[in-house]
N, C-alpha and C positions, 0 to 999 in steps of 0.2 A: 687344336683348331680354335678360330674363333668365333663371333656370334653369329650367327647368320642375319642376314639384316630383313628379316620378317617380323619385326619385333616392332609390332604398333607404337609401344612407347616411343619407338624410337623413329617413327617415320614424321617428323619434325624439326623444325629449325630449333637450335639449341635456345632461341629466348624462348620459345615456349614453354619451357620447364620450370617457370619462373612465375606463370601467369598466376597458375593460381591462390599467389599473394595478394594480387594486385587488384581484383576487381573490390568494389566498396562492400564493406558488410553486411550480408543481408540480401546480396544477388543470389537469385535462386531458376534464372534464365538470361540466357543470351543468345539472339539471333543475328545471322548473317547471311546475307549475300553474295554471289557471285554474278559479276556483268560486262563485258566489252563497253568501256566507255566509249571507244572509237577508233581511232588506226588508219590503215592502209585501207581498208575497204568500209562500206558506209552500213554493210550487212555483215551478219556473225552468222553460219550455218553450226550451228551446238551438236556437238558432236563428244563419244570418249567419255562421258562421267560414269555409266554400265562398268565398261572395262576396268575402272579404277575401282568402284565398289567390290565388284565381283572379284579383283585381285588382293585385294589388302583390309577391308571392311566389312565383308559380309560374313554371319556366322560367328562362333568363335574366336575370336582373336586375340586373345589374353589368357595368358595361366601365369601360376606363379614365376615357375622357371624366368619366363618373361619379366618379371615383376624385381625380382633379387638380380638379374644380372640389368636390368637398364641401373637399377640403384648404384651398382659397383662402378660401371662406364661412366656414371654422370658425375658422382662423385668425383674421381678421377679427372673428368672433363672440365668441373669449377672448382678445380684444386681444394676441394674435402668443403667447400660449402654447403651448406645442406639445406639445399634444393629442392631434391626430388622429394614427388607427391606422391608418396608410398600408402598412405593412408587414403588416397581418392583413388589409387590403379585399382586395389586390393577389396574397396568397395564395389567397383566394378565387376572383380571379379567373382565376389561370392554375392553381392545380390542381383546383379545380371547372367551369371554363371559364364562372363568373359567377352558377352556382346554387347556392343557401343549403346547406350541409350542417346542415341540421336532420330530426329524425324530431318527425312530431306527430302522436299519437293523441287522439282524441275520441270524445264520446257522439255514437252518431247523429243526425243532425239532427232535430228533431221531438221531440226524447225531452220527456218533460216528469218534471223528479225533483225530490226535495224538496234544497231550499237544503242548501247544506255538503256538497254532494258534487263531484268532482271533474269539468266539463265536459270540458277536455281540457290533455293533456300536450304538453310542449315539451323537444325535446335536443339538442346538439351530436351530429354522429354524425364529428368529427373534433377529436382529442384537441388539434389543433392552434387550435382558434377556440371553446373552452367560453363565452369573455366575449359569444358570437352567441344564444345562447337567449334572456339576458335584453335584450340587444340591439333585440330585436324582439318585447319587452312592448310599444312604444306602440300600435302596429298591429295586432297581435293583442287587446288588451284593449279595441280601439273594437269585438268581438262584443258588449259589454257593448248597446249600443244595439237591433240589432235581436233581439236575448233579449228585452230588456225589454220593448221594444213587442210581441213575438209573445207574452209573459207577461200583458202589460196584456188584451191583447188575448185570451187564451184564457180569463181569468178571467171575463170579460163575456159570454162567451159561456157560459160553463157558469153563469151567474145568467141571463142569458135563457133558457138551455135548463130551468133549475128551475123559473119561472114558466110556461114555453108547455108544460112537462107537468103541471104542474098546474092551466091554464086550459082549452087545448088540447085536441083531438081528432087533433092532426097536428103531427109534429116537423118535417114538409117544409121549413118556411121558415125553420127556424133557420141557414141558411149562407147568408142573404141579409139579414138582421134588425142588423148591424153596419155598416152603410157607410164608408166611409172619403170624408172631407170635407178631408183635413189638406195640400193640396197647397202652400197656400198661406202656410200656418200654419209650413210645415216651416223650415229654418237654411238649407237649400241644395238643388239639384235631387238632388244624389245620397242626402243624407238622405232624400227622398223617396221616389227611387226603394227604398232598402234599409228605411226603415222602414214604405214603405207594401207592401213585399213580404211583412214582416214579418208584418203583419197579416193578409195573405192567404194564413196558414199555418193562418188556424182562418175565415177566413167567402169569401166568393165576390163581394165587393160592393165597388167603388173607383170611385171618380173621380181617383186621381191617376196619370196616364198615364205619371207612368216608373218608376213599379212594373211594370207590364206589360213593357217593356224592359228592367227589373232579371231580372227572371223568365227571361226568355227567354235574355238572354246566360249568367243564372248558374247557371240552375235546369233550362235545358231545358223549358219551360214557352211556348206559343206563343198560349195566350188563357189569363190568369192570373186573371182579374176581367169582371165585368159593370155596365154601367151602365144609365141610364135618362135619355132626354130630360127635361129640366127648366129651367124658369124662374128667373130671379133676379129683383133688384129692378128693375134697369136695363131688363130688358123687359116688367116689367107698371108702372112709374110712368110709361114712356114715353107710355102711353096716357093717362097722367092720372086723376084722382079718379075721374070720372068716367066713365070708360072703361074699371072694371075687367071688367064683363061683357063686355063686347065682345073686350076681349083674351083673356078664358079663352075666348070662344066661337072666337075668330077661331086659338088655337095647338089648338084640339082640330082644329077642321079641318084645320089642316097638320100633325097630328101624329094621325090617325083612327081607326091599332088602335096596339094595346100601353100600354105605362104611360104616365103622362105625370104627372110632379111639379109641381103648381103652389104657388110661394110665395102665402101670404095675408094677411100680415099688412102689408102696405106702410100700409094705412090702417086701417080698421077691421076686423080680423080676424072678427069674431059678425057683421056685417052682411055681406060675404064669406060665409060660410059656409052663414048664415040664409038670408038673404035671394037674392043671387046664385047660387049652388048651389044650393041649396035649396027653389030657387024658380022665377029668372028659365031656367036653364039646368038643369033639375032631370030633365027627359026627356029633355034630349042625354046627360048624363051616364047615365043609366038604359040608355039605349041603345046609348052609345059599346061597341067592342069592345076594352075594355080597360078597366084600372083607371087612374082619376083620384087622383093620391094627394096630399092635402090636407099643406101643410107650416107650421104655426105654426115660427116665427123671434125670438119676444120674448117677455118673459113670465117667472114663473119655470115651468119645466116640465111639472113632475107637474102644479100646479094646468090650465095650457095644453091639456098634453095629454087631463085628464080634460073640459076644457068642449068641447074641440073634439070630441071623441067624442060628448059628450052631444048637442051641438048635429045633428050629422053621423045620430046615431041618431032623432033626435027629428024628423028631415026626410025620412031616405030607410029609415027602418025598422032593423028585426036582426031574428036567430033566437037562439034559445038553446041551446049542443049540451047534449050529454050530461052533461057536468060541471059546467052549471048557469051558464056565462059565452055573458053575450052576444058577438053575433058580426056586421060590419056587411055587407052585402052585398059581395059579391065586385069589383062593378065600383068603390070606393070604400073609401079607407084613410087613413090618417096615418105621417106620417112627422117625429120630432122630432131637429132637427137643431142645436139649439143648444144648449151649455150640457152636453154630452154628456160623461159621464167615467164610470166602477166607480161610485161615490157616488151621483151623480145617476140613473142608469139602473138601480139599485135601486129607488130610491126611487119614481120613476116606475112601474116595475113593480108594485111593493107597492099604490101607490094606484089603479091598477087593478084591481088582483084584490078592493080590498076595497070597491070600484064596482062589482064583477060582470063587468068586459069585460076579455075575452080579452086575451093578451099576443099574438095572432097578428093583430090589428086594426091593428097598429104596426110599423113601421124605426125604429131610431135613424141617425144620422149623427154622427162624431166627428170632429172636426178637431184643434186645438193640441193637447188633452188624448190622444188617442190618439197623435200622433208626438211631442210636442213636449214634453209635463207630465210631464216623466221628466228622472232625472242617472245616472250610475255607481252612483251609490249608494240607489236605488231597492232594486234587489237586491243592495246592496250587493258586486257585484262587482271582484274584485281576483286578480291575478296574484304568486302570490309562488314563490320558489327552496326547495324538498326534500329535495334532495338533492344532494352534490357527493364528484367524485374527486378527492383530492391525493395525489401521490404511489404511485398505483395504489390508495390503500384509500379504500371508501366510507363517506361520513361523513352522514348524517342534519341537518338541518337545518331550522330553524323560527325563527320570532318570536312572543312571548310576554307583552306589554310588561304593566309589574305597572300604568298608567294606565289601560288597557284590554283585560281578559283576553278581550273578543269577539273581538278583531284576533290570537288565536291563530290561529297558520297552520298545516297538518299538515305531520308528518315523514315521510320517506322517498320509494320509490319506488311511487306510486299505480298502484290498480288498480280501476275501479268494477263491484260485482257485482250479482246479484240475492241477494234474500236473504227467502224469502218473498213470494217476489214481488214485492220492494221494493230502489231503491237504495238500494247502501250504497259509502263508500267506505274501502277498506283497504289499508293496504301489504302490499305484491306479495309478500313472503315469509309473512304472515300467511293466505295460501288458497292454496288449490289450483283455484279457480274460473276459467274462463274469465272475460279480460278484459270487458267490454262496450262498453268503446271500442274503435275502428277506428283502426286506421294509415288516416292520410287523405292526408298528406305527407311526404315523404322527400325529399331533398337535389332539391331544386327539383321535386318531379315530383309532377300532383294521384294519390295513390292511388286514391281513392273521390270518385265523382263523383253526390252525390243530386239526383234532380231534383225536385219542386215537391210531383208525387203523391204520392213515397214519404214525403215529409214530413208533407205533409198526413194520409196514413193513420197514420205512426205519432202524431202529434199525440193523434189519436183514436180508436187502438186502443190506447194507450200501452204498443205494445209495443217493445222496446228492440233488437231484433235480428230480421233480416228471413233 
């Protein structure tokens, strides 16, 4: 067999191994940063840095074993150059007994601030391993993933929350109106579980089951998500063409209160709806104790989603509330789960409202697009060095390149405040303000441990400090 890849040495991009040549002599710290300069959205909801500490950083993380076989691999790796920093791991490990001398402060989790402020800090807190901060940029800067998907994902929710208060008579369903479809969609189970956790820092609605597991081990969270019985194609073509009423009749009865999802587009989606609903099974559904929630699968969307309403209104009636948008009866709904991303689930919503029907008539469901339709550079997220000691004096530090003045980095030593209410980020000699980030980590040990709720509320009280 070979190494298992839990081996901190090795959780790094291969120039790291190199670093600790390079800094000037006499460096005995080095600080960094991590920030969204900017992207697709104008706000960064921080999210995921817990989950990464508590996987790969916290505690113990080095012994020898570790120590002799990164040496053989690397070796090997720069064809017998001798690279590896055997005499700084080994320090580690017998005067820290194996645990990272690093301090890291962060914004709480949940915060949600505008791009170009500082998420969180990284330091050597031993003047003897300053080359460890930047060391462990690679594993720290994969937060960048579940930000972004808890970003993607807040943004969509506050566009659905725009439309169901201006259709609407009730915000209720808005924490149920995003579902998460992307299990299968996702690069790997553990991306799933972390980006589909992600997502469930602004709605209440999954199907990918090891989010619910990510939750629990990282979050303290013991039911993180809700789902609903529902159909795919493999169980309604099995009946055949002609046997689609039969099968919707035949899963209401083994499935007789609560929701229940049926696909309807395997054949002809308006004859399904019209006719079969509509029609042939139009009393059971009326009388079922529960909602039957209608799911169009093809199509382009908005146009989908408005016939399938029309048709659905045109058979089993609506009301109209107070704000003048129709509304379908309670026991029956729609749910569009294809094609789902920010773009499209605008759109969609737009061509409802200017059809007259409620945005509370509808779920979306998002798969690739919610976990998957994202890079680092979405929000453009990056890890750069601030600050350093040579020689005992501290020395300011940035990149500035004249090809690209966005990829300025800030100097010094950071501090994020309020400022009106608002984040700002500033070096730590320029206020007198309480930090707003949290000591979360120190020399192997988690400081602050948030669990699932506190997130969730600050998400959506956007308060920065509990």
């Amino acid at each position: 067999m070979g190494p298992e890849l839990n081996n901190v040495i090795l959780l790094a991009d291969s120039y790291k191994i190199s670093h600790h040549l390079q800094y000037p002599p006499g460096t005995t710290r080095v600080y960094s940063y991590f920030e969204s300069r900017g992207g697709k959205y104008d706000k960064t909801v921080f999210f995921g840095l817990q989950y990464i500490l508590k996987k790969w950083l916290v505690g113990q993380v080095l012994n020898q074993q570790m120590i002799d076989e990164a040496e053989i691999i690397l070796n090997r790796h720069f064809k017998g150059a001798k690279l590896f920093n055997r005499e700084g791991w080994e320090y580690i490990l017998h005067e820290h007994k194996g645990r990272l001398p690093l301090r890291i402060r962060a914004a709480p989790e949940g915060s949600v601030l505008p791009t170009k402020n500082v998420l969180f800090s990284v330091e050597n807190t031993d003047p003897k391993v300053p080359w460890l901060t930047n060391y462990v940029e690679t594993v720290l800067v994969q937060t960048w993933y579940p930000t972004t998907v808890a970003t993607g994902s807040y943004f969509q929710k506050l566009k659905i929350a725009e439309y169901l208060s201006e259709t609407a008579e009730s915000m209720d369903k808005l924490p149920i109106m995003l579902h998460d479809f992307g299990y299968r969609g996702s690069s790997s189970v553990e991306s799933a579980g972390i980006g589909g956790l992600a997502h469930l820092v602004n709605f209440e609605g999954s199907d990918t089951l090891a989010a619910l597991f990510t939750a629990e081990k990282y979050y303290g969270e013991n039911n993180a998500a809700f789902s609903v019985p529902a159909t795919e194609h493999s169980t309604m073509t099995s009946w055949g063409r002609d046997g689609e009423s039969a099968a919707v009749r035949y899963i209401m009865d083994k499935v007789p209160t609560g929701p229940i999802s049926i696909v309807s587009d395997s054949y002809d989606i308006f004859n399904m709806v019209e006719h079969i609903m509509g029609e042939e099974l139009k009393e059971k559904i009326e009388s079922r104790d529960g909602v039957l929630i209608v799911r169009p699968d093809s199509g382009e969307p908005s146009e989908m989603v408005l016939k399938t309403l029309n048709l659905i209104g045109e058979k089993f009636g609506y009301t109209v509330n107070s704000l003048g948008y129709r509304v379908l009866p309670p026991y029956i709904s729609v749910v569009q789960g294809d094609g789902i991303c920010y773009e499209s689930l605008e759109k969609i919503l737009k061509v409802m409202k200017e059809n007259r029907w409620s945005a509370e008539n509808l779920c979306f469901g998002s798969g690739g697009a919610l976990l998957q339709k994202m890079d680092r550079d979405t929000q453009k997220c990056a890890y750069k060095c601030s600050y350093v000691e040579v020689d005992g004096k501290g020395i300011d530090v940035f990149k500035d390149p004249v090809t690209d003045h966005k990829k300025k980095s800030k100097k010094g030593r950071l501090v994020l405040i309020k400022q009106d209410g608002e984040f700002q980020t500033v070096r730590e000699e320029e206020t007198t303000q309480e930090d707003e980030m949290f000591l979360v980590f120190e020399n192997g040990e988690l400081v602050k441990d948030w669990s699932l709720s506190e997130v969730r509320a600050r998400a959506w009280s956007r308060k920065s400090k509990d």
